[in-house]
C-alpha positions in Angstrom: -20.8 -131.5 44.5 -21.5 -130.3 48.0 -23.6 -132.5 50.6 -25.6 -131.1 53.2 -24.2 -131.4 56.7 -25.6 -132.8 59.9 -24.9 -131.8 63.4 -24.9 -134.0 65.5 -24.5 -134.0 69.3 -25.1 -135.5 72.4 -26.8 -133.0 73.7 -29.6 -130.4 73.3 -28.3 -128.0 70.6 -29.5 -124.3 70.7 -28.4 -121.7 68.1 -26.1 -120.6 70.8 -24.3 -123.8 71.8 -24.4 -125.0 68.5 -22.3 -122.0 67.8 -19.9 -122.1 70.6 -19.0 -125.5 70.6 -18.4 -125.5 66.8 -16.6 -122.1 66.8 -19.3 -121.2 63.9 -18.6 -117.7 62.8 -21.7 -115.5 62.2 -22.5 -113.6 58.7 -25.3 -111.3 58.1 -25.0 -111.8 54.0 -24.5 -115.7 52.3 -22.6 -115.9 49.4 -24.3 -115.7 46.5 -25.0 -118.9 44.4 -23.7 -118.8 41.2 -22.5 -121.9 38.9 -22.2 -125.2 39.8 -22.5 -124.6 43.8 -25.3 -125.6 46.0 -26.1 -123.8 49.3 -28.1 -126.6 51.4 -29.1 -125.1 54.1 -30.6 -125.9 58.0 -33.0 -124.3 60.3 -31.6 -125.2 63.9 -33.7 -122.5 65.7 -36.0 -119.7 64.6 -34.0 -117.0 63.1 -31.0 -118.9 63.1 -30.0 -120.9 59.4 -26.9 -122.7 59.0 -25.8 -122.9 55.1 -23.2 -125.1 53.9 -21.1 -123.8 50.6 -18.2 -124.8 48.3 -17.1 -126.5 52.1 -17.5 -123.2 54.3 -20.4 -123.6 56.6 -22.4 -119.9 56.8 -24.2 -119.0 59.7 -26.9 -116.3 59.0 -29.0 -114.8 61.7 -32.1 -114.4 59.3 -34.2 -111.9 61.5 -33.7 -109.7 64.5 -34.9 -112.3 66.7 -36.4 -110.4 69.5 -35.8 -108.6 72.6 -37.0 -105.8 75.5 -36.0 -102.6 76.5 -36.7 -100.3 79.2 -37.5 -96.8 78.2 -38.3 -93.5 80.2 -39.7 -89.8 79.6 -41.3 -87.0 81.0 -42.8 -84.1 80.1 -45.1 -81.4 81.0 -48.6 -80.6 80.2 -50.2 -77.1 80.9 -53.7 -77.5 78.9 -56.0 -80.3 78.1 -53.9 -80.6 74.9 -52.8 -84.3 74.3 -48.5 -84.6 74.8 -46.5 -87.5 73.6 -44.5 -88.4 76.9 -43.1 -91.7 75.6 -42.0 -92.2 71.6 -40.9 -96.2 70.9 -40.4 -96.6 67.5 -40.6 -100.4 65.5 -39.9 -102.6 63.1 -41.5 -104.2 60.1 -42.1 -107.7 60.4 -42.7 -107.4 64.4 -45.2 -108.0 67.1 -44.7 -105.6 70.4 -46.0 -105.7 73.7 -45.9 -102.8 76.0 -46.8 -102.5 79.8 -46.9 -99.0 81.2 -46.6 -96.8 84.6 -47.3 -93.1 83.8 -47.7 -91.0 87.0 -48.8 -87.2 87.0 -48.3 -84.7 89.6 -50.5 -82.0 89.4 -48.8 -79.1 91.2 -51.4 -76.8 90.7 -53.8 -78.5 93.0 -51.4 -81.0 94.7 -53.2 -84.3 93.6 -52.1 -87.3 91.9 -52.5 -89.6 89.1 -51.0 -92.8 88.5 -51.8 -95.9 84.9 -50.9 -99.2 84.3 -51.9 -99.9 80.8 -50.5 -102.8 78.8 -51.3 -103.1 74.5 -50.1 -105.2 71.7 -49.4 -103.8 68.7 -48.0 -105.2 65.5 -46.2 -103.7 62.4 -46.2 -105.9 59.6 -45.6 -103.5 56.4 -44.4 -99.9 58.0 -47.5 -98.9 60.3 -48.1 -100.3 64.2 -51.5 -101.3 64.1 -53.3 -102.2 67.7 -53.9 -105.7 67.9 -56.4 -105.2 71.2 -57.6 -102.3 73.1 -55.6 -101.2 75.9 -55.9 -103.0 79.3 -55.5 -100.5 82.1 -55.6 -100.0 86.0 -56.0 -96.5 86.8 -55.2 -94.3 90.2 -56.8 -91.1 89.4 -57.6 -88.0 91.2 -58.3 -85.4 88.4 -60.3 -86.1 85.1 -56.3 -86.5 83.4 -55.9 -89.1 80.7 -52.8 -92.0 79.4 -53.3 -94.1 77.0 -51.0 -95.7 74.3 -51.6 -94.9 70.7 -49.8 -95.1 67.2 -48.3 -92.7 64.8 -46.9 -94.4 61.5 -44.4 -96.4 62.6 -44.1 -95.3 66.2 -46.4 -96.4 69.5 -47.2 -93.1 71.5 -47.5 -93.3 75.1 -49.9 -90.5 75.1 -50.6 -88.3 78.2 -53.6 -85.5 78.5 -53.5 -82.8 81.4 -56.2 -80.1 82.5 -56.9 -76.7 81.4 -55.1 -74.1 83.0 -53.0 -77.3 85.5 -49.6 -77.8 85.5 -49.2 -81.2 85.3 -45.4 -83.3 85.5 -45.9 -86.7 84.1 -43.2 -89.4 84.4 -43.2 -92.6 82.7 -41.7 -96.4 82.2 -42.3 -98.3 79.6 -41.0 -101.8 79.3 -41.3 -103.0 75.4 -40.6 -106.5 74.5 -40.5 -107.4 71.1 -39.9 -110.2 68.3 -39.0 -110.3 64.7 -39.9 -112.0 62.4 
């Protein structure tokens, strides 16, 4: 019969040292118990398991963990019509947070537009859901709009011109999320 194992060390053990200096390697699927095996298993950080089996030691990353991104669009608006300028799509089981620079040129009458929004959102079963209202600092010299919205399981970065304006939007997004 198998025992569960320990790890011990004289130092602070993250997933990642852990790993290195035990020259774990990684799998994405543990074996599947059948018979007279046990899988005894150990949570050294979240999102990372250790399993030991018939004498193999398994090391499963359990969820995506986390991580941010930088992502970039344009587009160009010639009504009042809402345009999607930024599409970031998500995962289930994750919490997202977003902080925003859109700027707009309007070349029609040579003025300038410029928001800083930050949301949260979450998507927990399929569909982003907005955990707060947005939080925005806005630099605006026509009645122009950005705001960040959802659409299943996407967040919209959402931009609104004039009627009859040309308008050139540009924006940044930086999206940092974990998964759980």
């Amino acid at each position: 019969m198998s025992r569960p194992f320990k790890i011990r060390t004289d130092r602070v053990a993250t997933s990642f040292t852990a790993i290195e200096h035990l020259k774990i390697p990684i799998y994405n699927i543990l074996p599947t118990v059948t018979g007279g095996g046990r899988l005894a298993g150990l949570r050294v950080l979240s999102g990372i398991d250790f399993y030991f089996f018939n004498g193999i030691v398994w090391t499963l990353i359990s969820s995506g963990g986390g991580g941010s991104s930088i992502i970039t669009g344009a587009v160009v608006t010639v009504n009042a019509t809402p345009a999607t300028l930024i599409s970031i799509a998500t995962t289930v089981k994750s919490v997202i947070s977003i902080d925003a620079i859109i700027t707009g040129g309007n070349t029609t009458d040579n003025t300038a537009n410029t928001y800083f929004i930050k949301g949260s959102f979450k998507n927990i079963s399929g569909t982003v859901v907005q955990i707060a209202v947005d939080d925005s600092l806005n630099f605006v010299e026509d009645s122009t709009d950005a705001q960040l919205t959802t659409s299943g399981a996407n967040i919209i970065v959402q931009v609104t011109g004039l009627a009859a304006k040309t308008i050139s939007w540009f924006g940044r997004v930086v999206r940092v999320q974990v998964i759980f």
